[in-house]
C-alpha positions in Angstrom: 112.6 -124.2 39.0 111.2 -121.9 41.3 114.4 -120.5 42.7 115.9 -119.7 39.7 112.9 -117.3 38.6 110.8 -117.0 41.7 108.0 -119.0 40.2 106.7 -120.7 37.5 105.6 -118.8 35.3 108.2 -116.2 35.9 109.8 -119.4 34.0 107.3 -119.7 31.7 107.6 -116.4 30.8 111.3 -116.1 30.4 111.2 -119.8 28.2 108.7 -118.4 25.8 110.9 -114.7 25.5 113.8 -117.0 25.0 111.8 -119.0 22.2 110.6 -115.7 20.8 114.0 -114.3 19.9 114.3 -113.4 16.3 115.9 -116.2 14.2 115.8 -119.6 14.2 116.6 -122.6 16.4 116.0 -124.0 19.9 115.2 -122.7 23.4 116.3 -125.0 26.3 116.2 -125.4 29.7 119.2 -126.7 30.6 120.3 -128.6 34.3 123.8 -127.6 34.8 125.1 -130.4 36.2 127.6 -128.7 38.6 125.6 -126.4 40.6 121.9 -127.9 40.0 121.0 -125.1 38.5 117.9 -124.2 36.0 118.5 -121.8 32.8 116.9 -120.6 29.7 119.2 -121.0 27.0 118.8 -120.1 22.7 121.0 -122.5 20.4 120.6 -121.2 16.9 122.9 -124.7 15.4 122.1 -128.3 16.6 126.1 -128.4 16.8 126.8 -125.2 18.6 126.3 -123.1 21.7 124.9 -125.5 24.2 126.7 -125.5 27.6 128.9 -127.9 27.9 128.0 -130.7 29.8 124.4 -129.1 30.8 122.1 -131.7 30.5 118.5 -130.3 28.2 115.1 -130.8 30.6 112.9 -129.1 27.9 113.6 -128.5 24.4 111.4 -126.1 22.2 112.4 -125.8 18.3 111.4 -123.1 16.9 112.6 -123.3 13.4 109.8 -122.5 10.8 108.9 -126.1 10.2 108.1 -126.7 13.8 104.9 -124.6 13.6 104.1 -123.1 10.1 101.5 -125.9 9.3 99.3 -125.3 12.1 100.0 -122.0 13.0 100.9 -120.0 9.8 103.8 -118.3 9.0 103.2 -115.5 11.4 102.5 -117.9 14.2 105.3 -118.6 16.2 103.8 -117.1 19.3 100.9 -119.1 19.3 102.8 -122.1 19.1 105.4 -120.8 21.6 102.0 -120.9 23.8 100.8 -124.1 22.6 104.0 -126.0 23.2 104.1 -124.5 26.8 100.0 -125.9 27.2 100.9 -129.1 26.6 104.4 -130.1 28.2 104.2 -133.4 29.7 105.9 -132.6 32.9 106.3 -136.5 34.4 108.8 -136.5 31.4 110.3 -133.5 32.7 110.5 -134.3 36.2 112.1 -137.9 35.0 114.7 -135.9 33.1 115.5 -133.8 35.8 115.5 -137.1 38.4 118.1 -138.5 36.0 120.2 -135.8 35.0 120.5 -135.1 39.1 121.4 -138.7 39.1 123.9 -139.0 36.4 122.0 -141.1 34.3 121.2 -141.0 30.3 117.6 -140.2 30.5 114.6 -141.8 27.7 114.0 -139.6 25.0 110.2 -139.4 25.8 
């Protein structure tokens, strides 16, 4: 992850910009599968706009629903931040093992 953004939190800071964008949806970070690559991406439709064949390491919805009952209407950042304080990154790093593998990963 590193590489792509120099460090960690120069990720973590480009994932929650990328959840922050004004509507509604999904920010992902995405293994393309053909170069090993990391990125950021925003899918505003479950059906549209991922890349195809990237496989999803970390998945952050951020429709309304995701955070209005504990953070308020206005509270999106806070949950952006939230989210980010608690990823379980063993289930990252599996996801990442096994889309560099070419295996269907779990779901959790």
């Amino acid at each position: 992850m590193g590489a792509a953004w120099g460090s960690v939190g120069a990720w973590r800071e480009d994932f929650a910009k990328t959840g922050g964008m004004r509507g509604v949806g999904w920010a992902i970070l995405y293994r393309d599968p053909a170069t090993g690559g990391l990125l950021n991406w925003w899918v505003s439709s479950h059906d549209q706009g991922h890349p195809a064949g990237f496989d999803p390491v970390v998945v952050l919805d951020v429709f309304e629903h995701a955070f209005m009952v504990d953070h308020g209407a206005g509270g999106r950042e806070d949950y952006i931040e939230a989210f980010l304080e608690n990823i379980n990154w063993e289930v990252v790093e599996q996801r990442h093992k096994d889309s560099k593998a070419g295996r269907f990963t779990a779901r959790f």
